[in-house]
C-alpha atoms as a printed R data frame, in Angstrom:
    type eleno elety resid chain resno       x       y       z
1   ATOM     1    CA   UNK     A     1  38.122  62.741 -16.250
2   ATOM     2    CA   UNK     A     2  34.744  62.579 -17.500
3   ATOM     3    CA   UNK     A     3  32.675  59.381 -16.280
4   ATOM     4    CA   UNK     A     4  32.102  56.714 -19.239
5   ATOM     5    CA   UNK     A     5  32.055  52.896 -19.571
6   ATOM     6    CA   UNK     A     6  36.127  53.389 -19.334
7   ATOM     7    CA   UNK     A     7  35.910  54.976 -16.161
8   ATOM     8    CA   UNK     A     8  32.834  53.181 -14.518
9   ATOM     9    CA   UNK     A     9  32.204  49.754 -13.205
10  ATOM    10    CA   UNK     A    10  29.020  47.720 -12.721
11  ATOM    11    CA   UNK     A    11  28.182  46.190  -9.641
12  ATOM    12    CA   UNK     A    12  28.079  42.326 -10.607
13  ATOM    13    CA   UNK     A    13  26.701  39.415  -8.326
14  ATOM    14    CA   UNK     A    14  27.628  36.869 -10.383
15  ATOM    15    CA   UNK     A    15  31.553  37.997 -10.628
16  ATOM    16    CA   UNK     A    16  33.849  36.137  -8.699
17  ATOM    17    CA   UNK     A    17  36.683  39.360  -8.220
18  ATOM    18    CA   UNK     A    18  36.997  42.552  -9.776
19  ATOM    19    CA   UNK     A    19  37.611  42.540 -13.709
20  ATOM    20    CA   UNK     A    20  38.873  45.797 -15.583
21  ATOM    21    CA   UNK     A    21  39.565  46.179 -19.159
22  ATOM    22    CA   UNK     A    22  43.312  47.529 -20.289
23  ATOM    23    CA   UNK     A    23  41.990  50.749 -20.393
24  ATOM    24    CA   UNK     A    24  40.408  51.728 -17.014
25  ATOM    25    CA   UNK     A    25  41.946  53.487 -14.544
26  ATOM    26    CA   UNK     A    26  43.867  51.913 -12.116
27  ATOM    27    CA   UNK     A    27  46.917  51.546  -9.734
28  ATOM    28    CA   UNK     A    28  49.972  49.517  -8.534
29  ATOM    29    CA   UNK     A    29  50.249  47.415 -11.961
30  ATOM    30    CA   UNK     A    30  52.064  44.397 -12.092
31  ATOM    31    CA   UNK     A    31  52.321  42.915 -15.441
32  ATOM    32    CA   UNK     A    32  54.556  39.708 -14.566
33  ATOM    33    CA   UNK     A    33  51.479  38.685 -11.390
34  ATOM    34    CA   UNK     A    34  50.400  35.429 -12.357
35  ATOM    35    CA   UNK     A    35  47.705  35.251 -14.854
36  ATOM    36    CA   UNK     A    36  44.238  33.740 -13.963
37  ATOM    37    CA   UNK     A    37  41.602  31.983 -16.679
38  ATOM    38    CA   UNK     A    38  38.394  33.558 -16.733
39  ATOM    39    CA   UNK     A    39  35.659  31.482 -17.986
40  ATOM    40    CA   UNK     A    40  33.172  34.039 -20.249
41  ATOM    41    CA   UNK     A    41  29.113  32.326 -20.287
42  ATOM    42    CA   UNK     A    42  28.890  33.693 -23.900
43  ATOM    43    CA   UNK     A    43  32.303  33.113 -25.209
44  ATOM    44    CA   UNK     A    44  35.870  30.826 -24.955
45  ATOM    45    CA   UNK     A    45  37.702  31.602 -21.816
46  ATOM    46    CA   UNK     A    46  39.747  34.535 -21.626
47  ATOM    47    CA   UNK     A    47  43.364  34.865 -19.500
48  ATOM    48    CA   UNK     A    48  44.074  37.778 -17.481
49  ATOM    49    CA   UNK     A    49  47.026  40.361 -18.794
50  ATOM    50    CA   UNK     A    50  47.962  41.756 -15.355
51  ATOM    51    CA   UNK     A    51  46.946  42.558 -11.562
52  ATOM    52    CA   UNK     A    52  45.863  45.923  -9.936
53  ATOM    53    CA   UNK     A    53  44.252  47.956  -7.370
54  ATOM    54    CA   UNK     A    54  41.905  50.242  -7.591
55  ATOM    55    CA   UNK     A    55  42.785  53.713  -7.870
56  ATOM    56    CA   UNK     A    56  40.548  54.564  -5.396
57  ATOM    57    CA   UNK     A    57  43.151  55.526  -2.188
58  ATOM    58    CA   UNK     A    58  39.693  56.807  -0.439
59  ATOM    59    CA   UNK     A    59  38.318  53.551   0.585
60  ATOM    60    CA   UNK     A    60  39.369  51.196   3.986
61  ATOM    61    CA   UNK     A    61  42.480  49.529   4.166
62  ATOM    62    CA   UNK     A    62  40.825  45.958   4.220
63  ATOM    63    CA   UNK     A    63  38.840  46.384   1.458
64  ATOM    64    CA   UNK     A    64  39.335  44.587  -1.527
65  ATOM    65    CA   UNK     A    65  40.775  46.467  -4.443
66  ATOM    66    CA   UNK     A    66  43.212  43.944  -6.242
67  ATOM    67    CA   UNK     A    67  41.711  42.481  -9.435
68  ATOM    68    CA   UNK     A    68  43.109  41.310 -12.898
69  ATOM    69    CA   UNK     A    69  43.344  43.059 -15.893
70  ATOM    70    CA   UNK     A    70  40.747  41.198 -18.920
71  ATOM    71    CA   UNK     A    71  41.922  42.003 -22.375
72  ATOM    72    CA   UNK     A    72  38.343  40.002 -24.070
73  ATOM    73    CA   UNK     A    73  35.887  42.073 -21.510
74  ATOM    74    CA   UNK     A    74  33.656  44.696 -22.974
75  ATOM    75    CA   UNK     A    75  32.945  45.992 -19.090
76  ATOM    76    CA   UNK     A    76  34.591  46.731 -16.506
77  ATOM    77    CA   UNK     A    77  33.211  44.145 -13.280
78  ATOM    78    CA   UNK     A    78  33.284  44.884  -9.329
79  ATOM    79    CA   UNK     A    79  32.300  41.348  -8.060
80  ATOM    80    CA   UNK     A    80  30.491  41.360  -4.838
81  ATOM    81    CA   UNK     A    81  31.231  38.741  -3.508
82  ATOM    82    CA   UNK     A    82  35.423  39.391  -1.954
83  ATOM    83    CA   UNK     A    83  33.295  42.795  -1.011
84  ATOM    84    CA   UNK     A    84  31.032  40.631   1.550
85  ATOM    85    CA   UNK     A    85  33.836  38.308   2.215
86  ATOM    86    CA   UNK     A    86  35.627  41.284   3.638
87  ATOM    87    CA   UNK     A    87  32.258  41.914   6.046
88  ATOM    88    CA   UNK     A    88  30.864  44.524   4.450
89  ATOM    89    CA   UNK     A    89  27.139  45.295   2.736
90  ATOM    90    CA   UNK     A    90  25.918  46.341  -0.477
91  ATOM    91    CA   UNK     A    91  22.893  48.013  -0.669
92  ATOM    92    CA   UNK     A    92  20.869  48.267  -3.664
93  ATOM    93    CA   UNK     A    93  18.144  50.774  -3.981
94  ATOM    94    CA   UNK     A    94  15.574  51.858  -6.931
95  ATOM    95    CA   UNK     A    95  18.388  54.954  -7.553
96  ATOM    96    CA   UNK     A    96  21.433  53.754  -6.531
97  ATOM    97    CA   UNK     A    97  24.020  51.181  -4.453
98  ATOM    98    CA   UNK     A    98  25.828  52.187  -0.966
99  ATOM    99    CA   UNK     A    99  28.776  49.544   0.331
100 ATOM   100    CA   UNK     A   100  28.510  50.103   4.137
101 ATOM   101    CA   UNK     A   101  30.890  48.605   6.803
102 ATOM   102    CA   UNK     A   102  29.790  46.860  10.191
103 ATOM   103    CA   UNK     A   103  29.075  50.488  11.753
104 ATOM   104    CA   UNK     A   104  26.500  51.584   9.142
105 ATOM   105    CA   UNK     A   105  28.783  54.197   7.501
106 ATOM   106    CA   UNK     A   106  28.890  54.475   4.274
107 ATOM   107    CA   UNK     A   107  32.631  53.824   2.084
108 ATOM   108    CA   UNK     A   108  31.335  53.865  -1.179
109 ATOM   109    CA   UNK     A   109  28.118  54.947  -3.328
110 ATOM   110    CA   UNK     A   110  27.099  54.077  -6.681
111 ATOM   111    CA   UNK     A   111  24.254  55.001  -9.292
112 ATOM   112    CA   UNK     A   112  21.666  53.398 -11.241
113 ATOM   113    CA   UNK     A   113  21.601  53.843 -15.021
114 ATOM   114    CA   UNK     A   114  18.577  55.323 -16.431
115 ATOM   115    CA   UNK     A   115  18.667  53.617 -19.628
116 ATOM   116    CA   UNK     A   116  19.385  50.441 -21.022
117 ATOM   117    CA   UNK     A   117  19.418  47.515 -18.802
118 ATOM   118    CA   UNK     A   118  18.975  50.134 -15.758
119 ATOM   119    CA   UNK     A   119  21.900  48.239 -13.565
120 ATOM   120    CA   UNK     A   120  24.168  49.500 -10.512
121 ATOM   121    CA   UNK     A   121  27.720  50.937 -11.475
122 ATOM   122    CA   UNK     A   122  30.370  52.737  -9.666
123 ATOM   123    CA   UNK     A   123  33.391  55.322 -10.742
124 ATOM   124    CA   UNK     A   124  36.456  54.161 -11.165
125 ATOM   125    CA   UNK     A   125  38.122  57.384 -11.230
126 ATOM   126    CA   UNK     A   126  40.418  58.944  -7.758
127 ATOM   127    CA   UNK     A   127  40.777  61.312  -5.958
128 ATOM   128    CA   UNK     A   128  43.961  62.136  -7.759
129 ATOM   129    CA   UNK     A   129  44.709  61.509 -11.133
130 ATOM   130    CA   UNK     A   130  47.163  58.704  -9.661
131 ATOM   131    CA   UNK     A   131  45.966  56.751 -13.107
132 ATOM   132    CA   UNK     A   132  48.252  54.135 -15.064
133 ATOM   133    CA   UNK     A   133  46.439  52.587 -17.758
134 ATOM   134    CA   UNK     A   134  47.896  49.495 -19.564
135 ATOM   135    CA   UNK     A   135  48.864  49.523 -22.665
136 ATOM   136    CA   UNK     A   136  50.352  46.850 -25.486
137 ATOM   137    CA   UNK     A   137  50.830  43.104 -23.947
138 ATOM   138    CA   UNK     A   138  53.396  41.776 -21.113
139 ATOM   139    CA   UNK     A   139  55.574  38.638 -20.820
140 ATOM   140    CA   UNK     A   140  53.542  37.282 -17.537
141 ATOM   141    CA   UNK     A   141  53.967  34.167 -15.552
142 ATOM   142    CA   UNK     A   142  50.785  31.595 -15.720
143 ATOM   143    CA   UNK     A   143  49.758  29.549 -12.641
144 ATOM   144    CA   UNK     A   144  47.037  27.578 -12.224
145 ATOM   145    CA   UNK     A   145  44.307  30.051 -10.945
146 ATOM   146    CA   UNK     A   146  41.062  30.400 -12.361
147 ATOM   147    CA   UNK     A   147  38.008  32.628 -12.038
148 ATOM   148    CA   UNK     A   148  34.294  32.724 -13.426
149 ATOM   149    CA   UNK     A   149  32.088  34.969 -14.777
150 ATOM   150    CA   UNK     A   150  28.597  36.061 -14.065
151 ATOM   151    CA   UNK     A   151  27.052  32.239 -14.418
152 ATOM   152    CA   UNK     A   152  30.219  30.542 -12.565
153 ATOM   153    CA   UNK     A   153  29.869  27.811 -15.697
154 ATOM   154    CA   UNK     A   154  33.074  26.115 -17.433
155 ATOM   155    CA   UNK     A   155  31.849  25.696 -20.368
156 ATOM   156    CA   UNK     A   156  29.117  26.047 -23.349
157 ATOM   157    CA   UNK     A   157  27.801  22.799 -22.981
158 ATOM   158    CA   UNK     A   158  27.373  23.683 -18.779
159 ATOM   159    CA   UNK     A   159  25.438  27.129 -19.698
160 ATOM   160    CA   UNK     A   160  23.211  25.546 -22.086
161 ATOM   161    CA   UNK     A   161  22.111  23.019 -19.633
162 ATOM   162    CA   UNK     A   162  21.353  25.353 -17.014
163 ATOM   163    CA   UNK     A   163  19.611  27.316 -19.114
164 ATOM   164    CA   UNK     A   164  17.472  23.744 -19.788
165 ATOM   165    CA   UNK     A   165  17.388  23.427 -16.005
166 ATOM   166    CA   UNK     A   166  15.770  26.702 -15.568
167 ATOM   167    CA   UNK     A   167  13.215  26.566 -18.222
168 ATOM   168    CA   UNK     A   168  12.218  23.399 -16.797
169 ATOM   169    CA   UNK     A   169  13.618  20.459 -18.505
170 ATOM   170    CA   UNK     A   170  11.199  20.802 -21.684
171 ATOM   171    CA   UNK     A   171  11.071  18.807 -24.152
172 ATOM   172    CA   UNK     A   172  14.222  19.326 -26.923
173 ATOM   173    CA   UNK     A   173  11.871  19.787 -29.822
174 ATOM   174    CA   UNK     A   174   9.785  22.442 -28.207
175 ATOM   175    CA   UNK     A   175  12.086  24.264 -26.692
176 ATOM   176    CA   UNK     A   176  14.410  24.332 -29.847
177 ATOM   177    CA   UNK     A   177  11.304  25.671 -31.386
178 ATOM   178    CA   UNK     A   178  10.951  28.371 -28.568
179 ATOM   179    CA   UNK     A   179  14.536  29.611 -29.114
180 ATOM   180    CA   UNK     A   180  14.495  29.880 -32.908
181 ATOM   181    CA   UNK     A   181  10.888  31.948 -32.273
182 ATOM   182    CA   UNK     A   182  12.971  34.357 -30.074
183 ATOM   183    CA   UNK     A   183  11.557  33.537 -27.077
184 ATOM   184    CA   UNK     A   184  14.496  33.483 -25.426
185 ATOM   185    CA   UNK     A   185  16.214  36.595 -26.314
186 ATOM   186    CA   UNK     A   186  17.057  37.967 -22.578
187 ATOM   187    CA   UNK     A   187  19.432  34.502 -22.289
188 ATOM   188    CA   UNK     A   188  22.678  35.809 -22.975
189 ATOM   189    CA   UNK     A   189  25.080  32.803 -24.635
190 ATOM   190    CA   UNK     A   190  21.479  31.078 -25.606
191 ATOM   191    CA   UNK     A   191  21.105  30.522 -29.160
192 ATOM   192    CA   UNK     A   192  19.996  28.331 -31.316
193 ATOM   193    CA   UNK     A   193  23.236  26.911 -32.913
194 ATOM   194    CA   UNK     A   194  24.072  26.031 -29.240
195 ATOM   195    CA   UNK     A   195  21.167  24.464 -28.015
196 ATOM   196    CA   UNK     A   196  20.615  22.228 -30.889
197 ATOM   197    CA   UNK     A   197  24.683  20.657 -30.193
198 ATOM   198    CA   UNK     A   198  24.214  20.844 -26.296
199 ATOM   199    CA   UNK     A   199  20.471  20.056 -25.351
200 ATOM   200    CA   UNK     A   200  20.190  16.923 -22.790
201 ATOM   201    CA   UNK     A   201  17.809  14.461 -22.136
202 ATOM   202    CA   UNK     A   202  17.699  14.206 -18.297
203 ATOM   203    CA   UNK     A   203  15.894  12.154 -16.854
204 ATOM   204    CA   UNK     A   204  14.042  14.977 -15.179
205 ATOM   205    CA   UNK     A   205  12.407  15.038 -19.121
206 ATOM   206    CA   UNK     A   206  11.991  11.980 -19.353
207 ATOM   207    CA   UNK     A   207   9.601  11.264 -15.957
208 ATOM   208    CA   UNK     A   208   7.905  14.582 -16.482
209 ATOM   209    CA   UNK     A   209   6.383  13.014 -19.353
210 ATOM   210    CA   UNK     A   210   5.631   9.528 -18.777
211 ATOM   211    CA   UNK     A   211   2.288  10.205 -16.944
212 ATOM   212    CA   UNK     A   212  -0.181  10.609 -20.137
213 ATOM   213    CA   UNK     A   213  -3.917  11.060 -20.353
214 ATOM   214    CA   UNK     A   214  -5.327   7.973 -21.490
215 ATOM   215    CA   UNK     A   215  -6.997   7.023 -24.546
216 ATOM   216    CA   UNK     A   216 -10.801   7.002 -25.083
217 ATOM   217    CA   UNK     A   217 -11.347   8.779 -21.897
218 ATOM   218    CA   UNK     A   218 -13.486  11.639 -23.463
219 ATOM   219    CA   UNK     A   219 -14.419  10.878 -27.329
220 ATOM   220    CA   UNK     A   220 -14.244  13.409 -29.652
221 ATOM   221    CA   UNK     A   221 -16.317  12.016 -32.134
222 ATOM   222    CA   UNK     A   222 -20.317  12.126 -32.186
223 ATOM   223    CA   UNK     A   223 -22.642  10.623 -30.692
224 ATOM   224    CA   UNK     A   224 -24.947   8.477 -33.287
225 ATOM   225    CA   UNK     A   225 -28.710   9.566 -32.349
226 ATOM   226    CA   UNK     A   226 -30.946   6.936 -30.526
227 ATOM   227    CA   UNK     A   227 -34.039   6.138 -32.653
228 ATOM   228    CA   UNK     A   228 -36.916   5.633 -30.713
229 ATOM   229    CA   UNK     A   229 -38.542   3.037 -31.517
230 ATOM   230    CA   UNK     A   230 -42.872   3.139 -32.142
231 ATOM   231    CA   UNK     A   231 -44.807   0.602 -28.964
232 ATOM   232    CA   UNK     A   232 -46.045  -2.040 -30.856
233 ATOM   233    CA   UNK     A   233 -49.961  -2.133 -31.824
234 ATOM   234    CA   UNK     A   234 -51.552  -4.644 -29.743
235 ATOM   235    CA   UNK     A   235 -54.591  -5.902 -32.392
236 ATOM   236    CA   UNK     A   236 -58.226  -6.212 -30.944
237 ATOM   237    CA   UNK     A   237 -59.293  -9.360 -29.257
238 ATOM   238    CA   UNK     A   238 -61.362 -11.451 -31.478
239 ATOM   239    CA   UNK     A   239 -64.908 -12.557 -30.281
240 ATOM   240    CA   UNK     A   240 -64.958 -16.426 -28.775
241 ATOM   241    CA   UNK     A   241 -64.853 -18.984 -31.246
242 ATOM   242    CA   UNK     A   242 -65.863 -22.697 -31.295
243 ATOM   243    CA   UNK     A   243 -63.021 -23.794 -33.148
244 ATOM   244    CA   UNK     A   244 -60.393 -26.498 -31.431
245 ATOM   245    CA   UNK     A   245 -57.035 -26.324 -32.747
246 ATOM   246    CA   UNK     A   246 -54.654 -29.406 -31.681
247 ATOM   247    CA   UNK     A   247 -50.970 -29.839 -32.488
248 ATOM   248    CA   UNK     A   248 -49.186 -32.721 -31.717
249 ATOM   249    CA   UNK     A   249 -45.132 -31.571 -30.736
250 ATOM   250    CA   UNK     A   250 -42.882 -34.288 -29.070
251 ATOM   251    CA   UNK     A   251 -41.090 -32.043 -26.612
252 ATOM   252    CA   UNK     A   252 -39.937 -35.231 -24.032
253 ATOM   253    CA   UNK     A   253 -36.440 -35.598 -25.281
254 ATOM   254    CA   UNK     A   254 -34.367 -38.227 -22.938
255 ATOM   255    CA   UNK     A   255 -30.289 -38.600 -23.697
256 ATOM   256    CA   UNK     A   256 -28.603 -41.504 -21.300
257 ATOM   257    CA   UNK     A   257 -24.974 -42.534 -21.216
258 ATOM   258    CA   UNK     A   258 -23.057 -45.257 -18.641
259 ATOM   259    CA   UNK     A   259 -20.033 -44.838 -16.285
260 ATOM   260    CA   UNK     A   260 -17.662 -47.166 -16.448
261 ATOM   261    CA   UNK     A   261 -17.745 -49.940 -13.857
262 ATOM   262    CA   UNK     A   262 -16.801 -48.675 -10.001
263 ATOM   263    CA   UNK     A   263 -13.377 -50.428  -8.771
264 ATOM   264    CA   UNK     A   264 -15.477 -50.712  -5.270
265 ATOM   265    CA   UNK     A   265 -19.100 -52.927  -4.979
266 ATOM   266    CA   UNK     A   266 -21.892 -50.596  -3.329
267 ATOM   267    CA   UNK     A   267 -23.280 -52.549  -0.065
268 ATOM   268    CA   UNK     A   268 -26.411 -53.054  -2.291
269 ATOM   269    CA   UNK     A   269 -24.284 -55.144  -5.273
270 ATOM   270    CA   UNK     A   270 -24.002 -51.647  -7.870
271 ATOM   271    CA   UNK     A   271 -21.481 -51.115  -9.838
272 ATOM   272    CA   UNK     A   272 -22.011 -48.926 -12.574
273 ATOM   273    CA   UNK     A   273 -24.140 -45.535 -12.585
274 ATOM   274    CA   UNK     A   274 -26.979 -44.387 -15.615
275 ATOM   275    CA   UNK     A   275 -26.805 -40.250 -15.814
276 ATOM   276    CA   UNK     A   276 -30.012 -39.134 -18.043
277 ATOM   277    CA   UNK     A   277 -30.353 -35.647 -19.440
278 ATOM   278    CA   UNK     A   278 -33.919 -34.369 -19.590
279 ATOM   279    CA   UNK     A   279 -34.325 -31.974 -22.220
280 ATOM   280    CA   UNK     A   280 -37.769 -30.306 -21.431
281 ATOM   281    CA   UNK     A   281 -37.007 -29.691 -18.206
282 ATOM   282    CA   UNK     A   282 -33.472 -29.263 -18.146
283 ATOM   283    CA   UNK     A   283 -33.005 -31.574 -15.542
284 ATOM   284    CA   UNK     A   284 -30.154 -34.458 -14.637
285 ATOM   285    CA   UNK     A   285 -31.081 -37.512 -13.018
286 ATOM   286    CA   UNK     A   286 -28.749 -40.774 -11.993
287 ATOM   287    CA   UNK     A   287 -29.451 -44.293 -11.069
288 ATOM   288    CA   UNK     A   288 -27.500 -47.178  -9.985
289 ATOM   289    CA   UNK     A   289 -27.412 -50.608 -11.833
290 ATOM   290    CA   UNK     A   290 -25.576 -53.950 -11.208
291 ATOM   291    CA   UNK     A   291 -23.962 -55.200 -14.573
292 ATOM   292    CA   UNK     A   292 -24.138 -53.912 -17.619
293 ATOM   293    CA   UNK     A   293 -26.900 -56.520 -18.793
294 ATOM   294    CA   UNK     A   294 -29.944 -55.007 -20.657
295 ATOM   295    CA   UNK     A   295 -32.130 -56.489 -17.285
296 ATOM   296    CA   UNK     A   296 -30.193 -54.500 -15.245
297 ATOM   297    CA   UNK     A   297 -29.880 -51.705 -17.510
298 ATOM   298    CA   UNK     A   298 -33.962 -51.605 -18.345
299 ATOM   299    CA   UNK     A   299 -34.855 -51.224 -14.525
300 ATOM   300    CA   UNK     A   300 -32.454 -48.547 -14.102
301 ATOM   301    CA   UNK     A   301 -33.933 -46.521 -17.237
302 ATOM   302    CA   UNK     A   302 -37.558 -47.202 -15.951
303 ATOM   303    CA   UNK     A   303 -36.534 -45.822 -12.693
304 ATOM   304    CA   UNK     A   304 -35.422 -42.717 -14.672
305 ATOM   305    CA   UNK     A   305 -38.398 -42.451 -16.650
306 ATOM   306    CA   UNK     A   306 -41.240 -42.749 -13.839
């Protein structure tokens, strides 16, 4: 057999077991093996037709060749993950991928494509042409077993928020606008359709946001332009003159008012206080008094006044 996408596999992280399309080569098929649901990132979930091994009789007993037969999957998958479950490594270098056991040696070896997307893929093909593809569709029994793709994610809705999560939690406007600009191209199951039904508002947003420059800080309009002002001319003194030059202004401007009467006598018979307001000199003065009788009043105001 000539190697192809039928016959080949790529070496996928994110695959939880080891997915082949009805057409690969492979062994031990059992059509009625309960059916698993596969949950695709960029499409509705897809169930599985049948189990399998590998058709690959060359590798270790305790390595894991059973997988499930996708009818929806355009590639075949070789998740690593049962592969390091089962204590062995996968090494990937800039031309290739080696799966080594715990001594070092080597049980399988993969390439690197050169074009394209450049990623890690193994043959599918045996030693012997022990091959059985699968053809037409199968009565199988369904149980409740369930596996996930390359993003592990239920749902839509669950990939387009991690995608959210991993751009950063930006604002839905702006990053709407950055996925219909094509920004985000590489994001497979990202478009725009989806993003606009299934973009949150976490929180995450919302507090990323809510420190804010403030206002005014640094004004972007101009400055208005200081005019200086000329030092005004001091006029030459005139000589000495005889002439006497008298104005008469009344600038002694007095304003009094009474308290009302103490409820206690002072020792010295007072009972009501005068406060005066001195105008000119801005000044407050008091004075006590013993009735309100204009003899008692006068002296108090007299006392003010001198």
């Amino acid at each position: 057999m000539r190697l192809n996408k039928r016959t080949t596999a790529l070496i996928d992280s994110g695959a939880s077991s080891i997915f082949l399309t009805p057409n690969a080569p492979m062994a031990n098929l059992r059509p009625n093996a309960p059916a698993i649901t596969v949950g695709a990132a960029a499409g509705p979930p897809t169930t599985s037709l049948a189990s399998y091994t590998l058709a690959l009789p060359s590798l270790p007993s305790d390595f894991p060749t059973s997988g499930h037969v996708m009818p929806g999957f355009h590639e075949n998958l070789v998740g690593i993950g049962p592969i390091c479950d089962a204590k062995y490594s996968v090494l990937f270098t800039k031309d290739a991928v080696h799966i080594l056991n715990l001594t070092g040696t080597v049980v399988l070896t993969g390439w690197r494509k050169d074009t394209g997307y450049r990623l890690w893929k193994i043959s599918l093909l045996p030693d012997k042409e022990c091959v059985k593809p699968l053809s037409g569709t199968h009565n199988v029994q369904r149980a409740l077993l369930a596996a996930f793709s390359t993003y592990n994610l239920p749902s839509v809705k669950a990939l387009v928020r991690y995608f959210h999560a991993a751009a950063g939690f930006p604002v839905r406007d702006t990053w709407l606008k950055a996925i219909k600009a094509g920004n985000y191209k590489s994001w497979l199951g990202l478009t725009l359709q989806n993003a606009m039904r299934y973009c949150p508002v976490p929180v995450k947003t919302l507090k990323g946001h809510m420190v804010q420059t403030r206002q005014n800080v640094c004004s972007t309009k101009p400055k208005p332009q200081q005019v200086k002002t000329p030092a005004p001319v001091i006029p030459e003194r005139e000589a000495p003159s005889n002439k006497l030059y008298v104005r008469v202004e009344h600038i002694s401007k007095l304003y009094t008012d009474d308290t009302g009467r103490f409820p206690v006598l002072s020792p010295s018979g007072n009972q009501y206080v005068m406060v005066a307001y001195h105008y000119g000199s801005n000044a407050i003065f008091t004075m006590p008094f013993k009735t309100r009788a204009d003899k008692h009043r006068m002296i108090a105001y007299n006392s003010i006044m001198q």
